[in-house]
N, C-alpha and C positions, 0 to 999 in steps of 0.2 A: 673370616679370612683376613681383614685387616689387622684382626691383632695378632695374626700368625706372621704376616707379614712385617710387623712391626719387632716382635721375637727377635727375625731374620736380621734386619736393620741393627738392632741391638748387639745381636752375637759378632755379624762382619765387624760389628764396632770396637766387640771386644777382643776382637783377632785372635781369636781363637778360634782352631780348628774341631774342639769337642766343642764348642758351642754353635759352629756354624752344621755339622754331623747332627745335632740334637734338634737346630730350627728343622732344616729339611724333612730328618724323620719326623717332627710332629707335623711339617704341611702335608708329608704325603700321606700321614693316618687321616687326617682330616680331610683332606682332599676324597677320599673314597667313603664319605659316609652319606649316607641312603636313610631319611627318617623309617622307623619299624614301622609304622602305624602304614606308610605308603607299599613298605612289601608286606605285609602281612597282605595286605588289598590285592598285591599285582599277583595277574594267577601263573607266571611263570615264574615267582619263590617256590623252592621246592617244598612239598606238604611237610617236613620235617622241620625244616629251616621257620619255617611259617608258625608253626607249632611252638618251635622254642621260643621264638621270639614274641609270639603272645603272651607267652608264660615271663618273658622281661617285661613285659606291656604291664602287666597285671602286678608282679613284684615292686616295682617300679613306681605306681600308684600306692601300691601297700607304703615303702618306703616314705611319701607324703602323709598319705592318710594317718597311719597310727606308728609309725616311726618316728614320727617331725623332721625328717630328714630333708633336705634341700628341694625344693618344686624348682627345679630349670629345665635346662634342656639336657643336662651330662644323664645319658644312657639311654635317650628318646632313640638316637640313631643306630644302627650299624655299619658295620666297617668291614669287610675281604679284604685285609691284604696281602693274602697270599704266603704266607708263612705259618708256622709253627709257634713260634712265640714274640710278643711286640717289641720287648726289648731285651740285652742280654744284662745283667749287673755283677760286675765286677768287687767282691769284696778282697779285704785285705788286714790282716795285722803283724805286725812283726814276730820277726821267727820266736822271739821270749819274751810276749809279751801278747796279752790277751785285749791289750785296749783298739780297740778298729782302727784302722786308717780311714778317717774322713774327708769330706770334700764341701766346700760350699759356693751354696750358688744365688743369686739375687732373691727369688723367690720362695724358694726351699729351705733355705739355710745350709748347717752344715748336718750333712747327711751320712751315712757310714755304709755309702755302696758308690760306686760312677756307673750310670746306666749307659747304654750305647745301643742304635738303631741297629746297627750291625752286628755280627757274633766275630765276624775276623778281626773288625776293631776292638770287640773287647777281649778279645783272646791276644791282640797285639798290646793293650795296655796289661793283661794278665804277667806276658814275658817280661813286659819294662820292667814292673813289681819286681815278680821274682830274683829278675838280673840285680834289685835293689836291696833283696834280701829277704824280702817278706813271704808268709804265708802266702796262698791267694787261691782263689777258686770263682769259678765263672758259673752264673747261672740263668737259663732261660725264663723268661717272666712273662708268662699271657696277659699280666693287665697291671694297671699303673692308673695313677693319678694328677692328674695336673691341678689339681686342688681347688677347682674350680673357674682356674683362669681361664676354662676353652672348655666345650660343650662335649664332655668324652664320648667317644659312642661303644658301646655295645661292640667286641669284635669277635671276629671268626677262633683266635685263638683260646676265646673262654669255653666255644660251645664243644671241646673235648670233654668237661665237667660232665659230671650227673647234675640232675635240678637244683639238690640242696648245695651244692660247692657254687654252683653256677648264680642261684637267687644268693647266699651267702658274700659272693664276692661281690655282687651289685652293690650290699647294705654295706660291705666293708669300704671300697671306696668313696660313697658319697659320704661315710662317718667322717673322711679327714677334711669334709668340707665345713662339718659341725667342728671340729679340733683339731689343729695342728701346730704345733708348739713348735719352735725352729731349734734346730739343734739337739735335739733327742727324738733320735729315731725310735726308741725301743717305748719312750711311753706312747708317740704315736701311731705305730704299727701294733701294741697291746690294746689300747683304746680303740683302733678299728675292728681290731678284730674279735672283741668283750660285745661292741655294737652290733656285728655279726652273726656274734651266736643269741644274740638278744635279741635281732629282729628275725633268725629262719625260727626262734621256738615259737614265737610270736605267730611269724607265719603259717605254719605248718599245723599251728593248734586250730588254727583257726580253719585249716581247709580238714581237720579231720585225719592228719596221717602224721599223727604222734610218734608213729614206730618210723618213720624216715629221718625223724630227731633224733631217737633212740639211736640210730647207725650211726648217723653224723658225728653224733657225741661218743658213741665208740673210739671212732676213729681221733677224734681229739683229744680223747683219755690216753689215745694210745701216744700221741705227739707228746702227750703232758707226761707222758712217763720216761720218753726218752728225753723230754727236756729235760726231767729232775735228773737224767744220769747224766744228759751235759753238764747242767750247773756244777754236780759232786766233781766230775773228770776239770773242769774248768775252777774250783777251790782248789785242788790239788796241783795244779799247773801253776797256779798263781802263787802259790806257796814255794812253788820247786823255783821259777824265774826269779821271786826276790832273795835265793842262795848265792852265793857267791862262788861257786865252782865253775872249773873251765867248760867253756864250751861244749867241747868233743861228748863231757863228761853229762852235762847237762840235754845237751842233744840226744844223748844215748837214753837216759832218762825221762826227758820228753817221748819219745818213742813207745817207752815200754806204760806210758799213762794211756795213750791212744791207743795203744793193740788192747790194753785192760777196756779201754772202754769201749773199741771196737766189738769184742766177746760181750757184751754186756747188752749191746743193743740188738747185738744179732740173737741174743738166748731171748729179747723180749719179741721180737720179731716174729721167731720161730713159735713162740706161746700163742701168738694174737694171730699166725696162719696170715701172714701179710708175708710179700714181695721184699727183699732186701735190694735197696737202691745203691746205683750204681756210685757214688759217691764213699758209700761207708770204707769201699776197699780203695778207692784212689786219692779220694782227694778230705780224708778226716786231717784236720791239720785247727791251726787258732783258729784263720779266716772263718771256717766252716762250722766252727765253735760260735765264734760270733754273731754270723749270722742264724744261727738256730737261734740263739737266744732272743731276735729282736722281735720275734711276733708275738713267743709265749713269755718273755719277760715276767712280765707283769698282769696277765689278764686276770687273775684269782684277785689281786687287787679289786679291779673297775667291778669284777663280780661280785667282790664286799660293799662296793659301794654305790654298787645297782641294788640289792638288799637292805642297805641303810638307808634309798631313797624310798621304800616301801613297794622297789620295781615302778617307780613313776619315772618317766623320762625325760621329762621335763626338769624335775629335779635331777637326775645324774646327769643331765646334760653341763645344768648348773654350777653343779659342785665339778663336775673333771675340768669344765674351764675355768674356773678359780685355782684349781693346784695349779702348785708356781712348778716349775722343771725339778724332777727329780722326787717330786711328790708323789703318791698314789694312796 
């Protein structure tokens, strides 16, 4: 609680009002956390609640044991706070132009989202963008990392997940405690999430239920294929933005790449018998380009070179924290 409060001290200092919004929200998560090991025990945890959070208990260990992932205290606790999701994140890129608007921060570096406790603040910073000219799109986020400065807990917002998204996002936050490069988001959100699919096969081999991998990985074959149609619709944008035609002209042409590749992920969607998300029809624009691309970047990489470590972790630990930024 002292280095929360010292955050606090930090941010007043920087007079800044998103940084004095960002102490707050991180003392009021932390303020409401409860160690698992104490409710699993207490017998007014409800049998479900008690249950999932064994199943963190046990991941969580996994994590230490044959992951090597961090032994602290980040995921020992949980956290209610009474919402939907912990933060909202606000991305952004210019209306012709696919490079993100970033932001940086002491400890983070420069990052290519502004996260806010609030969703009316970030839908207030969303308008400023826009009134600025940019793309922009706001998204709710169940779980984040403070990269090990503060002991995360476990929150209410994650236990929406099934088991494998649920134990997955456990291994993918404590990955950015093993790596995190400042100023490129997109090799550190690949590298956690390369970690993630590397510690649930792990997991899951291990308890005997292969075919819950099998779905997982479904499902991320299916992310992987509408990433490759982002990347193709995002070459062709980037090609159209460094023309030299007007506006109005380019504008109308940006339009007709998005409707093409609106059609494109809706016909994959319709194949794979998944839900079309409420996004593809509102808010497909760069911002939303961009932010696709920063988890699946680059993950086929860390999986080349989780293979060229002979799948020892120790070594691919080795080798991703030696690439310098922009490497994989």
């Amino acid at each position: 609680m002292l280095r929360v409060l010292a955050v606090i001290v930090c941010a007043v200092s920087l007079c800044g009002c998103y940084y004095i919004q960002a102490a707050r929200g991180q003392l009021d998560v932390m303020s409401k956390r409860e160690p698992i090991d104490e409710l699993i025990a207490a017998e007014e945890t409800p049998d479900e609640l008690a249950e999932r959070l064994e199943l963190v208990s046990e991941a969580r260990q996994f994590a230490v044991d044959v992951l090597y992932l961090p032994d602290n205290d980040s995921y020992r606790s949980y956290a209610d706070i009474g919402r939907d999701y912990v933060v909202w994140n606000v991305f952004a890129a210019p209306e012709f132009s696919l490079e993100p608007r970033t932001w940086c921060f002491p400890v983070a570096g420069c990052v290519a989202y502004r996260g806010y406790f609030s969703e009316e603040a970030a839908r207030q910073k969303a308008r400023q963008l826009r009134a600025d000219g940019y793309d922009v799109v706001v998204g709710g986020i169940p779980a984040y990392s403070t990269l090990g400065r503060f002991d995360d807990p476990v929150l209410n917002t994650m236990m929406h997940w099934d088991d494998t998204e649920l134990v997955a996002t456990i291994f993918h936050e404590l990955a950015h405690q093993v790596l995190y490069v400042k100023d490129d988001t997109e090799f550190n959100e690949s590298f956690a999430t390369a970690v993630a699919e590397i510690g649930l096969g792990l997991w899951l081999d291990e308890r005997g239920e292969t075919e819950m991998f099998d779905a997982y990985l479904e499902r991320r074959e299916l992310q992987e294929r509408i990433g490759e149609l982002v990347l193709n619709a995002k070459v062709e944008l980037e090609a159209l933005y460094r023309t030299r035609i007007a506006p109005a002209a380019m504008r109308e042409r940006k339009a007709m790449g998005l409707d093409r590749l609106r059609a494109s992920i809706r016909e994959e969607l319709e194949r794979s018998g998944r839900a079309e998300p409420a996004w593809l029809e509102s808010d497909l624009n760069n911002a939303r380009l961009v932010s696709i691309g920063l988890y699946l970047g680059r993950v086929e990489e860390f999986r080349s070179l989780y293979d060229e470590c002979g799948r020892n972790l120790t070594c691919f630990y080795e080798r991703a924290s030696s690439l310098r930024p922009g490497e994989a």
